[in-house]
C-alpha positions in Angstrom: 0.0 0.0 0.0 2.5 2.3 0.8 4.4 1.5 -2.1 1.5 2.6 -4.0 0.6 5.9 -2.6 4.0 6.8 -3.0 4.6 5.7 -6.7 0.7 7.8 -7.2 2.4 10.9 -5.6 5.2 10.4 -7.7 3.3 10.2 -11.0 0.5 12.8 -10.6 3.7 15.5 -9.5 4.9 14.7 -12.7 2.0 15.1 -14.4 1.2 18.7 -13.1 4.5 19.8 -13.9 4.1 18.6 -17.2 0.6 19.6 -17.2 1.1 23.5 -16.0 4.4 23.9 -18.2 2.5 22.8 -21.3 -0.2 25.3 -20.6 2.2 28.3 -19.5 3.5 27.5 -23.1 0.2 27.6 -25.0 -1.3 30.2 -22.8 1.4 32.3 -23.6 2.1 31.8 -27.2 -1.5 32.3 -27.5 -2.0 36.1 -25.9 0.8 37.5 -28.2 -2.1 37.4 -30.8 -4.7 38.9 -28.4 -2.3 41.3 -26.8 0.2 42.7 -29.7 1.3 45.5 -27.8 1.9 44.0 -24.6 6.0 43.0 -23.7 6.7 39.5 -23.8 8.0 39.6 -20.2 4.4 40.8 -18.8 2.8 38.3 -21.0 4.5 35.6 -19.5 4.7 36.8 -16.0 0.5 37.2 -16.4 0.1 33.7 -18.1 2.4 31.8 -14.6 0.1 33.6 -12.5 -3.2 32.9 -14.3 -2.4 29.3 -14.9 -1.5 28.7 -11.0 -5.0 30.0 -10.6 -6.9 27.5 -13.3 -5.0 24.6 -11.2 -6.7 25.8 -8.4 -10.0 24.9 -10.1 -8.4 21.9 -12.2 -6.8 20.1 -9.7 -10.1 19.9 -6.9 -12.2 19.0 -10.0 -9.5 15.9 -11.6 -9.4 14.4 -7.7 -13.0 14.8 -7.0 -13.9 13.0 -10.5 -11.0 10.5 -9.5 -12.9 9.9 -5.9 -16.6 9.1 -7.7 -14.7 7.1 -10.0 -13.0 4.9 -7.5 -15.8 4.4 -5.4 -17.1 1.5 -6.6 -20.0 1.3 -3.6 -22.1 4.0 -5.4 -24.5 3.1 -7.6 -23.7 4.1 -11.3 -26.8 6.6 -11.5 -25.2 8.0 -8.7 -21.9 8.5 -10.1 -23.1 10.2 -13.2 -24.5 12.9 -11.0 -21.8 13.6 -8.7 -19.7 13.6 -12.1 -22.1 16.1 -13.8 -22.7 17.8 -11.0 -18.8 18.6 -10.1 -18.3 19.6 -13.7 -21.2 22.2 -13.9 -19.4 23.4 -10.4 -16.2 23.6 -11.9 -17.2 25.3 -15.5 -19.0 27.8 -13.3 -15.7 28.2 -11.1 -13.4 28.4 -13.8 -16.0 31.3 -16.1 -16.0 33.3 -12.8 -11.9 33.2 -12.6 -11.5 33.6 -16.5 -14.4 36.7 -16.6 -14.0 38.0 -13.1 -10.3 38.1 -12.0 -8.3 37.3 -15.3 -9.3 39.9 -17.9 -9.7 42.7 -15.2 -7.1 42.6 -12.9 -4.4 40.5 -14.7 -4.5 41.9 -18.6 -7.1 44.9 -17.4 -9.3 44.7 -19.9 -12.7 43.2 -20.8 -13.2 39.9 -21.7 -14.4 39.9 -25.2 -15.3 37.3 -27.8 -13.7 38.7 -30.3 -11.7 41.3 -29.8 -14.2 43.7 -30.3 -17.9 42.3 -28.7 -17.4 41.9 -24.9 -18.5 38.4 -23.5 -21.2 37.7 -20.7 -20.3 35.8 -17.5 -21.8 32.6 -19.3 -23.0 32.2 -22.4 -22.4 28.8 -24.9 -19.5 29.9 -26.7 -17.2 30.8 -23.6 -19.0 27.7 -21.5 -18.2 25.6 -24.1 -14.7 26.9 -23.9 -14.2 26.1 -20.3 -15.8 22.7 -20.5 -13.2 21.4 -23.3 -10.0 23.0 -21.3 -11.4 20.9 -18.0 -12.2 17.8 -19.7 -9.3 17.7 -21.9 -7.3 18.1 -18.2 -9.6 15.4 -16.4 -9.2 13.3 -19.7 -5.3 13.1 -19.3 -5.4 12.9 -15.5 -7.8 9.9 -16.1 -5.2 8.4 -18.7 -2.3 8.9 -16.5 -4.3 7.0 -13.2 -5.5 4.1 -15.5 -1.8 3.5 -16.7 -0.5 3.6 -13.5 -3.3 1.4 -12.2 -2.6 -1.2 -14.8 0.9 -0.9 -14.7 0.5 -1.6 -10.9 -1.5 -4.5 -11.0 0.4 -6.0 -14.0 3.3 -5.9 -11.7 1.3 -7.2 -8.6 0.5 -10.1 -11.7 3.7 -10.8 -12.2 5.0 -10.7 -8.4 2.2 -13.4 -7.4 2.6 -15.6 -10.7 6.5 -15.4 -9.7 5.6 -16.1 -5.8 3.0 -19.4 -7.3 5.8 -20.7 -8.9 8.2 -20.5 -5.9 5.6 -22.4 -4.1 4.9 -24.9 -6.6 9.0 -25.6 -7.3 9.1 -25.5 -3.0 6.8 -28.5 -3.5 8.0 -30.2 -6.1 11.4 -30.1 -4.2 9.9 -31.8 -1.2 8.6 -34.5 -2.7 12.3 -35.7 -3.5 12.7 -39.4 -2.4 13.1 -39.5 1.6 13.9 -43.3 0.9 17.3 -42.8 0.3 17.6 -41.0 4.1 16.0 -44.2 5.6 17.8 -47.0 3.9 21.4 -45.0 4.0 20.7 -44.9 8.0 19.6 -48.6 8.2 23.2 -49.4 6.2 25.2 -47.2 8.7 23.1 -49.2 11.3 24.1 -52.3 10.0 28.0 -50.8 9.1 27.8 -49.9 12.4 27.2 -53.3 14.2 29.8 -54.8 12.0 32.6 -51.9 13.1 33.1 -51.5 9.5 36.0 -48.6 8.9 34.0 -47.2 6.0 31.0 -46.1 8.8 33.0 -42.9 10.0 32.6 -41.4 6.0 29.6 -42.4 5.1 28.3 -40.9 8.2 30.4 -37.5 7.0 29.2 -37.6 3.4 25.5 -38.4 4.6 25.8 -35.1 6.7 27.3 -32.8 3.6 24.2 -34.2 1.5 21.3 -33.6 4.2 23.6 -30.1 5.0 22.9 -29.3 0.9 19.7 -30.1 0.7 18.5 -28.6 4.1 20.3 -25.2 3.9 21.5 -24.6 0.3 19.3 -26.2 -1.6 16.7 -24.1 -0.7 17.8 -20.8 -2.4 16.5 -20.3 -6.0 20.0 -21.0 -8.0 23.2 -22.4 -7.5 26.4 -22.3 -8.8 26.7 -25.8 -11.0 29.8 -27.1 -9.3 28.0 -27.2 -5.7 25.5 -29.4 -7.1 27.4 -31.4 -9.2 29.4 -32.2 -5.4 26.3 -32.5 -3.7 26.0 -35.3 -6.5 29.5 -36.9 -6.0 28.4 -37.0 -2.6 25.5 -38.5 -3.4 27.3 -41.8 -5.2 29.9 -42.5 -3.1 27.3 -43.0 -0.4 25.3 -45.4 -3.4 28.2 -47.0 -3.9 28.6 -48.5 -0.3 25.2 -49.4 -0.4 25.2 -51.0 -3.5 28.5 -53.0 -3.8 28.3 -54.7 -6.9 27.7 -51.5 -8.7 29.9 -50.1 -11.4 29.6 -45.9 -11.6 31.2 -43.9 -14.4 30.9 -40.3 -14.0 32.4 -38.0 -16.7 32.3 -34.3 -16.2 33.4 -31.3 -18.3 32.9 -28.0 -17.3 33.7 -24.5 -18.5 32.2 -22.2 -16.5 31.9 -24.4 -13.1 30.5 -20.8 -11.9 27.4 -21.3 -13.7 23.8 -21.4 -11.6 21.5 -23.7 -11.9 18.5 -25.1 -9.9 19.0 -27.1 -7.2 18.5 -30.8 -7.0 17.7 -30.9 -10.4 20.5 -33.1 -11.7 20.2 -35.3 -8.5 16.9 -36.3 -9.1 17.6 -38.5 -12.4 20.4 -40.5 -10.2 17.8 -40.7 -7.6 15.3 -42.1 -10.6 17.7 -44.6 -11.7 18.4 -46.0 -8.3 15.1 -46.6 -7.0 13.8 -47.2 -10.2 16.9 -49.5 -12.2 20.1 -49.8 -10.4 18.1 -51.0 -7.0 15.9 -53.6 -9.2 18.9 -55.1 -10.2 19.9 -58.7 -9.9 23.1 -59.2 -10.7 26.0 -56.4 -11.5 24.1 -52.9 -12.1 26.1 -50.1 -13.9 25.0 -46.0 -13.7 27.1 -43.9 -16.4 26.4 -40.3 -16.2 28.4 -38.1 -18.7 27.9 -34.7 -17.8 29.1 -31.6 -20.0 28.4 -27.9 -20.2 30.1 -25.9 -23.0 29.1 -22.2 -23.9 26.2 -21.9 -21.1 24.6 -25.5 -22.5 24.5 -28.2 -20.1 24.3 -31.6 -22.2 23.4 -34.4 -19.4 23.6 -38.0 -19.5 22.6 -40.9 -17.9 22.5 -44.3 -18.9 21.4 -46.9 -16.5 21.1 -50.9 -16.0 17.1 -52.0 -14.9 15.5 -55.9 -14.8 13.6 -56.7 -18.0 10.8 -56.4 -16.2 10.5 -53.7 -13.8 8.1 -53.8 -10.9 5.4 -51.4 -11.5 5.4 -48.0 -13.1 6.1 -45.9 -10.0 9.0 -44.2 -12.0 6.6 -42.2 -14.4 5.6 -40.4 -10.7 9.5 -39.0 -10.5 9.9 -38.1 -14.1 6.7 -36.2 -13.7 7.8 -34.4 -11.0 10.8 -33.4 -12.4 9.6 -32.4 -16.1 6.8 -30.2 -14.1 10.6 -28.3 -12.5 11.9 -28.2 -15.8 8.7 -26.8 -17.1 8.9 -24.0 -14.5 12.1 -23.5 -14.8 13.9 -23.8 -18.2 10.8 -23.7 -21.0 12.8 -24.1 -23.8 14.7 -27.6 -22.2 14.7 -31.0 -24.5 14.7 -34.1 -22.3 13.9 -37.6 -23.6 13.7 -40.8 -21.8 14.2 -44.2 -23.4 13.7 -47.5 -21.8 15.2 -50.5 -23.2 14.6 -54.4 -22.1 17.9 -53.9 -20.0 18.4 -50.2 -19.4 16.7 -46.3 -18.8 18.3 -43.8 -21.0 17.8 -40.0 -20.0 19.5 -36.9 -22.0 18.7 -33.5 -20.8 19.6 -30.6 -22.7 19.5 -27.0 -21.1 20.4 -23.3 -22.8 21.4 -21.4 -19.7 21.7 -18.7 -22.3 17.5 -18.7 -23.3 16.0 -15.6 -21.3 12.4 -17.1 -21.4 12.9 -18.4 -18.3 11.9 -16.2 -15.1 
Protein backbone atom coordinates (compact mmCIF):
# COMPACT_ATOMS: atom_id res chain seq x y z
CA UNK A 1 0.00 0.00 0.00
CA UNK A 2 2.47 2.34 0.77
CA UNK A 3 4.43 1.54 -2.08
CA UNK A 4 1.54 2.60 -4.04
CA UNK A 5 0.59 5.85 -2.56
CA UNK A 6 3.98 6.78 -3.00
CA UNK A 7 4.64 5.73 -6.73
CA UNK A 8 0.70 7.83 -7.17
CA UNK A 9 2.42 10.86 -5.61
CA UNK A 10 5.24 10.38 -7.70
CA UNK A 11 3.29 10.24 -11.03
CA UNK A 12 0.54 12.78 -10.59
CA UNK A 13 3.71 15.50 -9.54
CA UNK A 14 4.94 14.66 -12.72
CA UNK A 15 2.04 15.11 -14.38
CA UNK A 16 1.22 18.68 -13.07
CA UNK A 17 4.47 19.81 -13.89
CA UNK A 18 4.07 18.62 -17.16
CA UNK A 19 0.61 19.56 -17.21
CA UNK A 20 1.06 23.47 -15.96
CA UNK A 21 4.41 23.85 -18.16
CA UNK A 22 2.55 22.79 -21.27
CA UNK A 23 -0.17 25.30 -20.57
CA UNK A 24 2.16 28.29 -19.48
CA UNK A 25 3.48 27.48 -23.15
CA UNK A 26 0.19 27.57 -24.98
CA UNK A 27 -1.27 30.17 -22.77
CA UNK A 28 1.36 32.30 -23.56
CA UNK A 29 2.06 31.83 -27.19
CA UNK A 30 -1.51 32.32 -27.50
CA UNK A 31 -1.96 36.13 -25.91
CA UNK A 32 0.80 37.47 -28.21
CA UNK A 33 -2.05 37.35 -30.85
CA UNK A 34 -4.65 38.94 -28.41
CA UNK A 35 -2.28 41.34 -26.80
CA UNK A 36 0.20 42.68 -29.72
CA UNK A 37 1.28 45.46 -27.76
CA UNK A 38 1.88 44.00 -24.59
CA UNK A 39 5.96 43.00 -23.74
CA UNK A 40 6.70 39.47 -23.77
CA UNK A 41 7.99 39.55 -20.20
CA UNK A 42 4.38 40.83 -18.85
CA UNK A 43 2.78 38.34 -20.96
CA UNK A 44 4.49 35.64 -19.50
CA UNK A 45 4.74 36.77 -16.04
CA UNK A 46 0.48 37.17 -16.40
CA UNK A 47 0.09 33.74 -18.11
CA UNK A 48 2.43 31.84 -14.59
CA UNK A 49 0.09 33.65 -12.50
CA UNK A 50 -3.23 32.87 -14.29
CA UNK A 51 -2.41 29.27 -14.93
CA UNK A 52 -1.48 28.67 -10.99
CA UNK A 53 -4.98 30.01 -10.58
CA UNK A 54 -6.95 27.50 -13.31
CA UNK A 55 -4.98 24.56 -11.19
CA UNK A 56 -6.73 25.84 -8.44
CA UNK A 57 -10.01 24.92 -10.11
CA UNK A 58 -8.38 21.93 -12.19
CA UNK A 59 -6.77 20.07 -9.66
CA UNK A 60 -10.08 19.94 -6.94
CA UNK A 61 -12.19 19.03 -10.03
CA UNK A 62 -9.46 15.92 -11.58
CA UNK A 63 -9.43 14.40 -7.75
CA UNK A 64 -13.02 14.80 -6.97
CA UNK A 65 -13.90 13.03 -10.50
CA UNK A 66 -10.98 10.50 -9.46
CA UNK A 67 -12.89 9.88 -5.86
CA UNK A 68 -16.60 9.13 -7.69
CA UNK A 69 -14.70 7.15 -10.05
CA UNK A 70 -13.05 4.94 -7.54
CA UNK A 71 -15.83 4.45 -5.39
CA UNK A 72 -17.12 1.48 -6.59
CA UNK A 73 -20.03 1.33 -3.64
CA UNK A 74 -22.08 4.04 -5.42
CA UNK A 75 -24.48 3.12 -7.65
CA UNK A 76 -23.72 4.07 -11.28
CA UNK A 77 -26.75 6.64 -11.54
CA UNK A 78 -25.21 8.00 -8.70
CA UNK A 79 -21.94 8.50 -10.06
CA UNK A 80 -23.07 10.21 -13.21
CA UNK A 81 -24.51 12.88 -10.96
CA UNK A 82 -21.81 13.63 -8.73
CA UNK A 83 -19.72 13.56 -12.12
CA UNK A 84 -22.14 16.05 -13.85
CA UNK A 85 -22.67 17.78 -11.00
CA UNK A 86 -18.85 18.57 -10.10
CA UNK A 87 -18.33 19.62 -13.70
CA UNK A 88 -21.24 22.19 -13.88
CA UNK A 89 -19.43 23.37 -10.38
CA UNK A 90 -16.16 23.55 -11.93
CA UNK A 91 -17.21 25.29 -15.49
CA UNK A 92 -18.97 27.81 -13.29
CA UNK A 93 -15.71 28.25 -11.08
CA UNK A 94 -13.45 28.39 -13.81
CA UNK A 95 -15.98 31.33 -16.08
CA UNK A 96 -16.03 33.29 -12.78
CA UNK A 97 -11.85 33.21 -12.62
CA UNK A 98 -11.54 33.57 -16.51
CA UNK A 99 -14.41 36.75 -16.58
CA UNK A 100 -14.01 38.04 -13.10
CA UNK A 101 -10.27 38.07 -11.97
CA UNK A 102 -8.33 37.30 -15.31
CA UNK A 103 -9.25 39.90 -17.92
CA UNK A 104 -9.67 42.67 -15.25
CA UNK A 105 -7.11 42.57 -12.93
CA UNK A 106 -4.42 40.52 -14.74
CA UNK A 107 -4.53 41.94 -18.62
CA UNK A 108 -7.12 44.90 -17.42
CA UNK A 109 -9.30 44.67 -19.91
CA UNK A 110 -12.72 43.24 -20.79
CA UNK A 111 -13.25 39.87 -21.66
CA UNK A 112 -14.40 39.91 -25.22
CA UNK A 113 -15.30 37.32 -27.81
CA UNK A 114 -13.74 38.74 -30.34
CA UNK A 115 -11.71 41.30 -29.77
CA UNK A 116 -14.24 43.67 -30.28
CA UNK A 117 -17.94 42.35 -28.69
CA UNK A 118 -17.38 41.91 -24.92
CA UNK A 119 -18.52 38.44 -23.51
CA UNK A 120 -21.20 37.68 -20.69
CA UNK A 121 -20.25 35.81 -17.46
CA UNK A 122 -21.78 32.62 -19.26
CA UNK A 123 -23.03 32.18 -22.44
CA UNK A 124 -22.45 28.77 -24.90
CA UNK A 125 -19.54 29.88 -26.69
CA UNK A 126 -17.19 30.75 -23.58
CA UNK A 127 -19.03 27.69 -21.48
CA UNK A 128 -18.17 25.61 -24.12
CA UNK A 129 -14.69 26.93 -23.89
CA UNK A 130 -14.16 26.06 -20.32
CA UNK A 131 -15.82 22.65 -20.54
CA UNK A 132 -13.16 21.38 -23.26
CA UNK A 133 -9.96 22.95 -21.27
CA UNK A 134 -11.45 20.92 -18.02
CA UNK A 135 -12.21 17.76 -19.72
CA UNK A 136 -9.28 17.67 -21.92
CA UNK A 137 -7.32 18.08 -18.15
CA UNK A 138 -9.58 15.42 -16.43
CA UNK A 139 -9.24 13.26 -19.65
CA UNK A 140 -5.30 13.14 -19.27
CA UNK A 141 -5.43 12.88 -15.47
CA UNK A 142 -7.82 9.86 -16.08
CA UNK A 143 -5.20 8.39 -18.66
CA UNK A 144 -2.29 8.90 -16.47
CA UNK A 145 -4.27 7.04 -13.24
CA UNK A 146 -5.45 4.09 -15.45
CA UNK A 147 -1.82 3.53 -16.68
CA UNK A 148 -0.53 3.64 -13.54
CA UNK A 149 -3.27 1.43 -12.16
CA UNK A 150 -2.59 -1.23 -14.80
CA UNK A 151 0.94 -0.87 -14.68
CA UNK A 152 0.54 -1.63 -10.93
CA UNK A 153 -1.54 -4.53 -11.04
CA UNK A 154 0.37 -6.03 -14.04
CA UNK A 155 3.27 -5.89 -11.70
CA UNK A 156 1.26 -7.25 -8.56
CA UNK A 157 0.48 -10.11 -11.65
CA UNK A 158 3.72 -10.80 -12.24
CA UNK A 159 5.03 -10.68 -8.37
CA UNK A 160 2.25 -13.39 -7.40
CA UNK A 161 2.63 -15.58 -10.67
CA UNK A 162 6.49 -15.45 -9.69
CA UNK A 163 5.59 -16.05 -5.83
CA UNK A 164 3.00 -19.35 -7.27
CA UNK A 165 5.83 -20.74 -8.94
CA UNK A 166 8.24 -20.45 -5.93
CA UNK A 167 5.56 -22.42 -4.05
CA UNK A 168 4.94 -24.85 -6.62
CA UNK A 169 8.95 -25.64 -7.32
CA UNK A 170 9.13 -25.50 -3.03
CA UNK A 171 6.79 -28.45 -3.46
CA UNK A 172 7.99 -30.17 -6.05
CA UNK A 173 11.40 -30.15 -4.15
CA UNK A 174 9.88 -31.75 -1.18
CA UNK A 175 8.57 -34.49 -2.66
CA UNK A 176 12.34 -35.67 -3.51
CA UNK A 177 12.68 -39.42 -2.43
CA UNK A 178 13.08 -39.50 1.65
CA UNK A 179 13.87 -43.30 0.88
CA UNK A 180 17.28 -42.79 0.33
CA UNK A 181 17.60 -41.01 4.15
CA UNK A 182 15.99 -44.17 5.62
CA UNK A 183 17.85 -46.98 3.87
CA UNK A 184 21.38 -44.96 4.01
CA UNK A 185 20.71 -44.89 7.98
CA UNK A 186 19.61 -48.63 8.22
CA UNK A 187 23.17 -49.42 6.16
CA UNK A 188 25.19 -47.17 8.72
CA UNK A 189 23.13 -49.19 11.27
CA UNK A 190 24.14 -52.25 10.04
CA UNK A 191 28.00 -50.80 9.14
CA UNK A 192 27.79 -49.86 12.44
CA UNK A 193 27.18 -53.32 14.21
CA UNK A 194 29.77 -54.76 11.99
CA UNK A 195 32.65 -51.89 13.15
CA UNK A 196 33.11 -51.49 9.45
CA UNK A 197 35.99 -48.62 8.87
CA UNK A 198 34.05 -47.15 5.97
CA UNK A 199 30.96 -46.08 8.78
CA UNK A 200 33.01 -42.94 9.97
CA UNK A 201 32.61 -41.42 5.96
CA UNK A 202 29.59 -42.37 5.10
CA UNK A 203 28.33 -40.92 8.19
CA UNK A 204 30.37 -37.51 6.95
CA UNK A 205 29.16 -37.56 3.35
CA UNK A 206 25.51 -38.41 4.58
CA UNK A 207 25.82 -35.11 6.67
CA UNK A 208 27.28 -32.78 3.59
CA UNK A 209 24.18 -34.21 1.54
CA UNK A 210 21.34 -33.56 4.20
CA UNK A 211 23.59 -30.11 5.01
CA UNK A 212 22.87 -29.25 0.93
CA UNK A 213 19.75 -30.13 0.73
CA UNK A 214 18.47 -28.56 4.15
CA UNK A 215 20.26 -25.18 3.85
CA UNK A 216 21.54 -24.56 0.32
CA UNK A 217 19.26 -26.19 -1.55
CA UNK A 218 16.68 -24.14 -0.71
CA UNK A 219 17.82 -20.84 -2.42
CA UNK A 220 16.47 -20.26 -6.00
CA UNK A 221 20.05 -21.01 -8.02
CA UNK A 222 23.21 -22.44 -7.50
CA UNK A 223 26.36 -22.33 -8.83
CA UNK A 224 26.73 -25.78 -10.95
CA UNK A 225 29.80 -27.14 -9.27
CA UNK A 226 27.99 -27.20 -5.69
CA UNK A 227 25.48 -29.40 -7.14
CA UNK A 228 27.42 -31.36 -9.17
CA UNK A 229 29.38 -32.20 -5.45
CA UNK A 230 26.29 -32.54 -3.71
CA UNK A 231 25.98 -35.33 -6.48
CA UNK A 232 29.52 -36.88 -6.03
CA UNK A 233 28.36 -37.03 -2.56
CA UNK A 234 25.46 -38.48 -3.42
CA UNK A 235 27.31 -41.81 -5.17
CA UNK A 236 29.94 -42.45 -3.13
CA UNK A 237 27.28 -43.04 -0.40
CA UNK A 238 25.26 -45.42 -3.42
CA UNK A 239 28.19 -47.00 -3.94
CA UNK A 240 28.62 -48.45 -0.31
CA UNK A 241 25.24 -49.41 -0.41
CA UNK A 242 25.19 -51.00 -3.50
CA UNK A 243 28.55 -53.03 -3.84
CA UNK A 244 28.26 -54.67 -6.86
CA UNK A 245 27.74 -51.53 -8.66
CA UNK A 246 29.85 -50.13 -11.37
CA UNK A 247 29.62 -45.89 -11.56
CA UNK A 248 31.16 -43.92 -14.45
CA UNK A 249 30.85 -40.32 -14.02
CA UNK A 250 32.36 -37.98 -16.70
CA UNK A 251 32.30 -34.34 -16.24
CA UNK A 252 33.39 -31.33 -18.26
CA UNK A 253 32.87 -27.96 -17.26
CA UNK A 254 33.72 -24.54 -18.46
CA UNK A 255 32.25 -22.16 -16.46
CA UNK A 256 31.87 -24.36 -13.11
CA UNK A 257 30.45 -20.81 -11.94
CA UNK A 258 27.42 -21.33 -13.67
CA UNK A 259 23.76 -21.41 -11.59
CA UNK A 260 21.48 -23.73 -11.94
CA UNK A 261 18.51 -25.11 -9.93
CA UNK A 262 18.99 -27.08 -7.20
CA UNK A 263 18.52 -30.78 -6.99
CA UNK A 264 17.72 -30.93 -10.38
CA UNK A 265 20.52 -33.13 -11.70
CA UNK A 266 20.17 -35.30 -8.54
CA UNK A 267 16.89 -36.34 -9.08
CA UNK A 268 17.64 -38.52 -12.36
CA UNK A 269 20.45 -40.55 -10.17
CA UNK A 270 17.80 -40.70 -7.63
CA UNK A 271 15.26 -42.08 -10.56
CA UNK A 272 17.72 -44.59 -11.73
CA UNK A 273 18.37 -46.00 -8.35
CA UNK A 274 15.10 -46.61 -6.98
CA UNK A 275 13.78 -47.24 -10.22
CA UNK A 276 16.87 -49.49 -12.17
CA UNK A 277 20.07 -49.79 -10.41
CA UNK A 278 18.08 -51.03 -6.99
CA UNK A 279 15.86 -53.56 -9.16
CA UNK A 280 18.88 -55.05 -10.22
CA UNK A 281 19.88 -58.74 -9.88
CA UNK A 282 23.10 -59.15 -10.67
CA UNK A 283 25.97 -56.42 -11.53
CA UNK A 284 24.11 -52.88 -12.12
CA UNK A 285 26.07 -50.06 -13.86
CA UNK A 286 25.03 -45.98 -13.71
CA UNK A 287 27.08 -43.88 -16.36
CA UNK A 288 26.37 -40.34 -16.24
CA UNK A 289 28.37 -38.10 -18.67
CA UNK A 290 27.93 -34.67 -17.83
CA UNK A 291 29.12 -31.61 -20.00
CA UNK A 292 28.37 -27.91 -20.19
CA UNK A 293 30.10 -25.89 -23.01
CA UNK A 294 29.11 -22.19 -23.86
CA UNK A 295 26.24 -21.94 -21.06
CA UNK A 296 24.64 -25.46 -22.47
CA UNK A 297 24.46 -28.16 -20.13
CA UNK A 298 24.31 -31.58 -22.19
CA UNK A 299 23.44 -34.41 -19.40
CA UNK A 300 23.64 -37.97 -19.54
CA UNK A 301 22.58 -40.94 -17.88
CA UNK A 302 22.50 -44.35 -18.89
CA UNK A 303 21.45 -46.90 -16.50
CA UNK A 304 21.09 -50.89 -16.00
CA UNK A 305 17.15 -51.97 -14.92
CA UNK A 306 15.50 -55.93 -14.80
CA UNK A 307 13.56 -56.73 -18.03
CA UNK A 308 10.78 -56.36 -16.20
CA UNK A 309 10.54 -53.73 -13.82
CA UNK A 310 8.08 -53.77 -10.87
CA UNK A 311 5.39 -51.35 -11.55
CA UNK A 312 5.36 -47.96 -13.15
CA UNK A 313 6.05 -45.89 -9.95
CA UNK A 314 8.96 -44.21 -12.05
CA UNK A 315 6.60 -42.25 -14.40
CA UNK A 316 5.58 -40.41 -10.72
CA UNK A 317 9.46 -38.98 -10.50
CA UNK A 318 9.88 -38.14 -14.12
CA UNK A 319 6.72 -36.21 -13.67
CA UNK A 320 7.85 -34.41 -11.00
CA UNK A 321 10.77 -33.44 -12.40
CA UNK A 322 9.57 -32.40 -16.14
CA UNK A 323 6.82 -30.21 -14.15
CA UNK A 324 10.63 -28.26 -12.50
CA UNK A 325 11.88 -28.16 -15.82
CA UNK A 326 8.74 -26.80 -17.12
CA UNK A 327 8.93 -23.96 -14.51
CA UNK A 328 12.06 -23.46 -14.82
CA UNK A 329 13.92 -23.75 -18.24
CA UNK A 330 10.76 -23.67 -21.00
CA UNK A 331 12.85 -24.14 -23.80
CA UNK A 332 14.72 -27.58 -22.23
CA UNK A 333 14.74 -30.97 -24.52
CA UNK A 334 14.74 -34.12 -22.31
CA UNK A 335 13.89 -37.62 -23.59
CA UNK A 336 13.74 -40.79 -21.83
CA UNK A 337 14.22 -44.19 -23.39
CA UNK A 338 13.70 -47.50 -21.79
CA UNK A 339 15.20 -50.48 -23.22
CA UNK A 340 14.60 -54.41 -22.15
CA UNK A 341 17.86 -53.92 -20.01
CA UNK A 342 18.41 -50.18 -19.38
CA UNK A 343 16.67 -46.32 -18.78
CA UNK A 344 18.29 -43.82 -21.05
CA UNK A 345 17.76 -40.00 -20.00
CA UNK A 346 19.46 -36.93 -21.96
CA UNK A 347 18.70 -33.48 -20.76
CA UNK A 348 19.61 -30.61 -22.70
CA UNK A 349 19.47 -26.95 -21.07
CA UNK A 350 20.42 -23.30 -22.78
CA UNK A 351 21.43 -21.40 -19.73
CA UNK A 352 21.71 -18.67 -22.32
CA UNK A 353 17.54 -18.70 -23.33
CA UNK A 354 16.05 -15.62 -21.34
CA UNK A 355 12.44 -17.06 -21.43
CA UNK A 356 12.88 -18.43 -18.26
CA UNK A 357 11.87 -16.21 -15.09
Amino acid sequence: MKSDRKSKVYVHLLFWVLYYILEVYLDFYWSRYQFPDMAWQIRLQNTIVLELGYLLIKMPLAYSLLYVYEKTTIKRFLTYVFCYFIIVTAVLIHRFFTHYIIYPHIYGVTETLDGKQASGFINGLVAFNSFMDLIFMAGLIFGVEITRQKSLLKEQISLLKAEKLDQELSMLKAQINPHFLFNTLNNIYGMALKKADETPDVILQLSKVMRYNIYEATEKYISIDKDVENLKDFLQIQQIRHRDLVIIFNEEMDHPSQEISPLILIQFVENAFKHGVSETLGQSFLHIDLKLNNGVLHYHIENSKEEKPHGNSTKIGLKNIRRQLELLYPKHSLTVESTNDRYIVNLIIDFNDSSRF
